[in-house]
C-alpha positions as CSV (number, residue, x, y, z in Angstrom):
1,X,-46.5,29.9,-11.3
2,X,-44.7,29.4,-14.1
3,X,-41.6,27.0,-14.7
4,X,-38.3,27.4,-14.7
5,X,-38.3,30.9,-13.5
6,X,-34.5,31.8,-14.0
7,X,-34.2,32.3,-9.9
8,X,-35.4,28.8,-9.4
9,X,-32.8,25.8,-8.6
10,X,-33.9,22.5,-9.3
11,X,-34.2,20.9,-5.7
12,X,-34.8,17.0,-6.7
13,X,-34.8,15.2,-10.1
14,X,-36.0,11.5,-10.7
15,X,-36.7,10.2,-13.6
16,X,-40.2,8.0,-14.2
17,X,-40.5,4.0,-14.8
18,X,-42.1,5.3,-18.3
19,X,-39.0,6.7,-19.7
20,X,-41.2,9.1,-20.6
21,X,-41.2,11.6,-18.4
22,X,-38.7,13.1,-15.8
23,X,-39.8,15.2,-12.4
24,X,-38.2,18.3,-10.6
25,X,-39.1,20.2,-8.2
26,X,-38.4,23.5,-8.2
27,X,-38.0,26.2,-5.9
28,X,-36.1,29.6,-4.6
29,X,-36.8,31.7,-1.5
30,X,-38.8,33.9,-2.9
31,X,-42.3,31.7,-4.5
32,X,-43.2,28.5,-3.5
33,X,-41.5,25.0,-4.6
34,X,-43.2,23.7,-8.0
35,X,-43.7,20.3,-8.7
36,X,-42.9,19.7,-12.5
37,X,-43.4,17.2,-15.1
38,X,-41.3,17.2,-18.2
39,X,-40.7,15.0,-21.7
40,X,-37.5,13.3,-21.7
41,X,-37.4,14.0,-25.4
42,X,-37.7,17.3,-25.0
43,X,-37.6,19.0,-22.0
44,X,-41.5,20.4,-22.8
45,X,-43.2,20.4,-19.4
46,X,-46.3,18.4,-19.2
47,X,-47.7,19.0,-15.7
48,X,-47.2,21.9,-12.9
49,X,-48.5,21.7,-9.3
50,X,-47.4,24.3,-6.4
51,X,-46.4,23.2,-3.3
52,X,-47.0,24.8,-0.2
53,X,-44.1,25.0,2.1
54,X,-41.0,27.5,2.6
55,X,-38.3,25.2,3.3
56,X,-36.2,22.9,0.8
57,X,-38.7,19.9,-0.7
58,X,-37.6,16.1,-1.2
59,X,-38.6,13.6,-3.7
60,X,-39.7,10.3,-4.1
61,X,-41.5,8.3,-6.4
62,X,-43.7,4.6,-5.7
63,X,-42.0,2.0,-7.7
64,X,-44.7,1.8,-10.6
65,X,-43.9,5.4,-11.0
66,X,-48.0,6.3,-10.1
67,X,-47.3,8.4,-7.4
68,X,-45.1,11.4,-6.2
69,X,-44.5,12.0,-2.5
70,X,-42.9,15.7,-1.4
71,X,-42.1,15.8,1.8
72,X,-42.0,19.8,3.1
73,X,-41.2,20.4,7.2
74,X,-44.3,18.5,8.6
75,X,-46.3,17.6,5.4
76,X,-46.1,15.2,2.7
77,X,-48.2,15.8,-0.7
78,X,-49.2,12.8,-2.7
79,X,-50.1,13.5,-6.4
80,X,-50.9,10.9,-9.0
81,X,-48.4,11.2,-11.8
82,X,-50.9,11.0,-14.6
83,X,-52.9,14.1,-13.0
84,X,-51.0,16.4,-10.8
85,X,-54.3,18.0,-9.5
86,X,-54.8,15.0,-8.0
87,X,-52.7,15.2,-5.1
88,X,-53.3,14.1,-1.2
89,X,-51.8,16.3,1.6
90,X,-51.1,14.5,4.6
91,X,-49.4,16.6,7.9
92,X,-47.8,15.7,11.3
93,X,-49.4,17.2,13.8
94,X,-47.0,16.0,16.7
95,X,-45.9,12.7,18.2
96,X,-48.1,9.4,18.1
């Protein structure tokens, strides 16, 4: 999809370790929540990645700012912040 579709609401901002860079994800009712990687100079984006889910995402970042964790429902998707096609989806399947 493409960013900052004038229905989307930005759902969770953090800003990187770099100073760099700055992450939202994005996200309305209708397409699914996008993952999004901007300049903090100037608002270009820099990376995209689609999350699977239907309900609101959350954010959080690993200290060194190397990793993103989304956390949809049951899943969490871990993407390296240098490549966003390289992320790791990890779900819940019940109690343990």
């Amino acid at each position: 999809g493409t960013p900052s579709r004038a229905a989307d609401r930005c759902e969770a901002l953090l800003s990187l370790p770099d100073g760099n860079r700055f992450v939202t994800v994005e996200w309305n009712w209708v397409f699914l929540p996008k993952l999004v990687v901007r300049s903090v100079s100037t608002g270009e984006v820099l990376a995209v990645a689609s999350i699977a889910g239907r309900e609101p995402p959350s954010l959080a970042a690993t200290p060194d700012g190397t990793r993103l964790v989304v956390a949809v429902l049951k899943s969490l998707y871990v993407f390296s912040t240098d490549d966003l096609t390289q992320r790791h989806h990890v779900k819940n399947e019940g109690r343990k």
